[in-house]
C-alpha positions, -999 to +999 in steps of 0.1 A: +511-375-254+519-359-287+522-324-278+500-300-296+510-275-328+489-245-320+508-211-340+507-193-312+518-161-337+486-160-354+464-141-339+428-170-326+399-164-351+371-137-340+332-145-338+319-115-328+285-114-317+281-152-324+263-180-305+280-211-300+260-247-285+281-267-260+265-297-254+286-314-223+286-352-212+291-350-171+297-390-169+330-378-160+321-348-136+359-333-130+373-340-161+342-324-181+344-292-161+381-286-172+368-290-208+342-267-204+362-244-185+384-242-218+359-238-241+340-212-225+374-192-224+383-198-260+346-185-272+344-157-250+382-146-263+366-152-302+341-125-290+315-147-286+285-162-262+273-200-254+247-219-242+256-250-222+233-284-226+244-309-201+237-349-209+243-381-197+272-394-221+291-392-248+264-411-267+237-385-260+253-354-276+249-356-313+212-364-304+212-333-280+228-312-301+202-316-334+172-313-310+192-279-302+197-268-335+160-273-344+150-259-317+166-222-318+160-223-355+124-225-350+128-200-323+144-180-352+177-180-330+200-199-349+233-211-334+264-201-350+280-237-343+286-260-317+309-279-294+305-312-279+324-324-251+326-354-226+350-382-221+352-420-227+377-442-209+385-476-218+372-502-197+374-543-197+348-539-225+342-536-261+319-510-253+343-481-251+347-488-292+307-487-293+307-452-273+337-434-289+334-446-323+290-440-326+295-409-309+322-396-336+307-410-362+270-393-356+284-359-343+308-361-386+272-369-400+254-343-379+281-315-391+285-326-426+246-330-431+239-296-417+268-280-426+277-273-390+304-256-377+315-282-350+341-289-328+347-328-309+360-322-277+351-359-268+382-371-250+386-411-263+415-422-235+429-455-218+429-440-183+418-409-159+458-396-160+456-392-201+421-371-198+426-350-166+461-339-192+437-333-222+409-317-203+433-291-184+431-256-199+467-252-184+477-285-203+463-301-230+433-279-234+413-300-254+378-281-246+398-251-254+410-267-292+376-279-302+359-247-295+386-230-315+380-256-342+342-246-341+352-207-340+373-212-370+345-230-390+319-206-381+337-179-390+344-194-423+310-201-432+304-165-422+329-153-443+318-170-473+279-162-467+293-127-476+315-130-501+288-152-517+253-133-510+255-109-540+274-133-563+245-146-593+230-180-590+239-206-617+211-205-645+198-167-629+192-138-655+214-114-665 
């Protein structure tokens, strides 16, 4: 396993007061604890809270996750961003390239499309060994990295929705 580059100097990005979505795949029930064990730690440092949506599979969060976001928009609670987290293994199948591949590919659409502040924490792995190793906070801490990843994003889009809200409009009066 490539080990990971985290700058361990800087000090992790801050969200105070911010509400991040974790929508969790429990196909996998030990391994997806250790991910959400990491991501739950990594918000709560960033100063923020989470609400956890458990599904099926890996396929079922990019679907769980929009019906979230509309949801606490119309409840005028808006999330902040969101994490999605589960784990596919390779079987004797093609299906693992169906699973891992759809499920990227709708949760890069979903972000991009919404301009969400999202972290994949979906584990895509040959055997158990490789995602209890990612899934460990103590380890690989991969829940931990893609709620950092979502931290870092919504904080961005944060920053720049202040830097920007008094700047003009393009073709406003002067």
């Amino acid at each position: 396993m490539a080990e990971p580059r985290r700058d361990v100097s800087k000090p992790p990005a801050m969200l105070s007061g911010g509400r991040i979505l974790i929508v969790e795949a429990r196909f996998y029930e030990a391994i997806g604890a250790q991910l959400l064990d990491g991501a739950q730690r990594a918000i709560a440092a960033a100063g923020a809270s989470s609400e956890i949506i458990n599904v099926p599979g890996a396929l079922e969060i990019p679907i769980a996750i929009a019906i979230a976001l509309d949801a606490a928009a119309e409840a005028g609670e808006p999330y902040d961003g969101a994490v999605a987290l589960g784990c596919v293994i390779r079987g004797e199948t093609y299906h693992f390239e169906i699973v891992a591949g759809e499920s990227s590919r709708a949760l890069i659409e979903l972000a991009v499309a919404r301009r969400l502040a999202l972290g994949n924490g979906i584990l895509t792995v040959e055997n158990e060994a490789q995602a209890e190793a990612r899934a460990d906070p103590a380890r690989g801490d991969k829940g931990g990295d893609a709620a950092r990843a979502a931290i870092v994003l919504a904080a961005l889009k944060r920053d720049l929705g202040a830097k920007f809200s008094g700047a003009k409009k393009p073709g406003a009066a002067k």
